[in-house]
N, C-alpha and C positions, 0 to 999 in steps of 0.2 A: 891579692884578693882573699887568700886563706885566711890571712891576718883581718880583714876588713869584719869577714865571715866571725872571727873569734870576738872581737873586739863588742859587736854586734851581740853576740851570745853574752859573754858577760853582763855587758852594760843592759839585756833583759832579765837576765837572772837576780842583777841587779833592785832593777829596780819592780820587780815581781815582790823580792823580799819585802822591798822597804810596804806596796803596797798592802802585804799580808802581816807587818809589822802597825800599822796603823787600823787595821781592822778586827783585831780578834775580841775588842767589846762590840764591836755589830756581828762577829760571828756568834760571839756566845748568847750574847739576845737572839741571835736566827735561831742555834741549834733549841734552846730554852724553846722557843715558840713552834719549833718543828715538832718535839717531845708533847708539849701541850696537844698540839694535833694530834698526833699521833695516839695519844691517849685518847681524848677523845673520838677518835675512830676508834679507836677498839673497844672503848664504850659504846658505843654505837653501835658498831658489830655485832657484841656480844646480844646487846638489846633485841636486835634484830632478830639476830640467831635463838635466842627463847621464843619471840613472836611466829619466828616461821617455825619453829616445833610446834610450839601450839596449836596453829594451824595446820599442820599435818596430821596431828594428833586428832582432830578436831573433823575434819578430812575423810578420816578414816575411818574415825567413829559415824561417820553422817552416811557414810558407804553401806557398813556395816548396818544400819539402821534402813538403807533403801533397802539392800539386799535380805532380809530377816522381813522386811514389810513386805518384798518381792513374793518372796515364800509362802505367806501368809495367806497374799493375793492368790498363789496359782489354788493353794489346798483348799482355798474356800470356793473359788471356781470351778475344784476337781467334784466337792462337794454340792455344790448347787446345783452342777451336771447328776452328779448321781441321785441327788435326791427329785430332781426333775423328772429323770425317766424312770425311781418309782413310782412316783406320784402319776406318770402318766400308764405304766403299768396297772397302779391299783386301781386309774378311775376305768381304764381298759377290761378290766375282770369286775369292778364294782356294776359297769354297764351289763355286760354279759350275762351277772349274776343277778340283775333286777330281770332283765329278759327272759332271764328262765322261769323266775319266780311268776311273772307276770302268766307266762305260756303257762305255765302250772296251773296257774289260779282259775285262768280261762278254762282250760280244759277240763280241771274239777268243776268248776258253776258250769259247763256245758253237759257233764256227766251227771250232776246234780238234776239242773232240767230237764235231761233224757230220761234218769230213774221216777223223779216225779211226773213225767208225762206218762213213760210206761205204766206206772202204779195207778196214777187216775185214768188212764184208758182202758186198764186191765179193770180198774174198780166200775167206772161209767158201763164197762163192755158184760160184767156180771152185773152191774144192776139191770143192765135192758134185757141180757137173757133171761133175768130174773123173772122182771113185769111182763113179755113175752111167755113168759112158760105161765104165768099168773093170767093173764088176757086167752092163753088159749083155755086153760083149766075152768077159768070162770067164762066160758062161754057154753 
């Protein structure tokens, strides 16, 4: 059996050789055409590999650009808040300060009409005492 076993071994090693002895122009056309691949993947790769920098690149800069617009966005919000509540401040003291003006104005033209009532009631009150002292005289 050991023998059978040997016999057996050789006569594949055998005929292994012969197969490997008939084939090394189809092997070197494979390896030829594995290298061709192989190249070209790694062309390919490479290809890739600048494309996806580019886009990361690219990515990043786009980030960079939300974030910077982001900013922009809050300072002009912080701004239109703050310039909002002066503006409602001024129109707040603007109201205020016509009311006073107003109250002012009223109350000088009411003090106007009182001095001018006073003056012609005081003038009307010396002309009657006047014509009165004149009506008893010439009586």
């Amino acid at each position: 059996m050991m023998r059978l076993i040997k016999i057996l071994a050789i006569s594949l090693v055998f005929c292994s050789t012969m197969a490997l002895a008939e084939e090394p122009a189809v092997a070197t056309q494979t390896s030829a055409t594995e290298t061709e691949l192989k190249q070209e993947l790694a062309v390919r790769d490479s290809v890739m590999q600048v494309q996806g920098d580019a886009c990361t690149l690219e990515k990043d800069s786009l980030r960079s650009v939300i974030e910077t617009e982001k900013a922009k966005s809050e300072n002009w919000e912080k701004s239109y808040n703050t310039i909002k509540k002066d503006n409602e401040t001024c129109a707040q003291m603007l109201s205020t300060s016509i009311s006073v003006n107003e109250n002012k104005k009223e109350k000088e033209d009411n003090d106007r009409r009182a001095a001018a009532m006073a003056t012609s009631s005081s003038f009307l009150g010396g002309v009657g005492i006047g014509l009165l002292i004149m009506w008893l005289i010439m009586k």
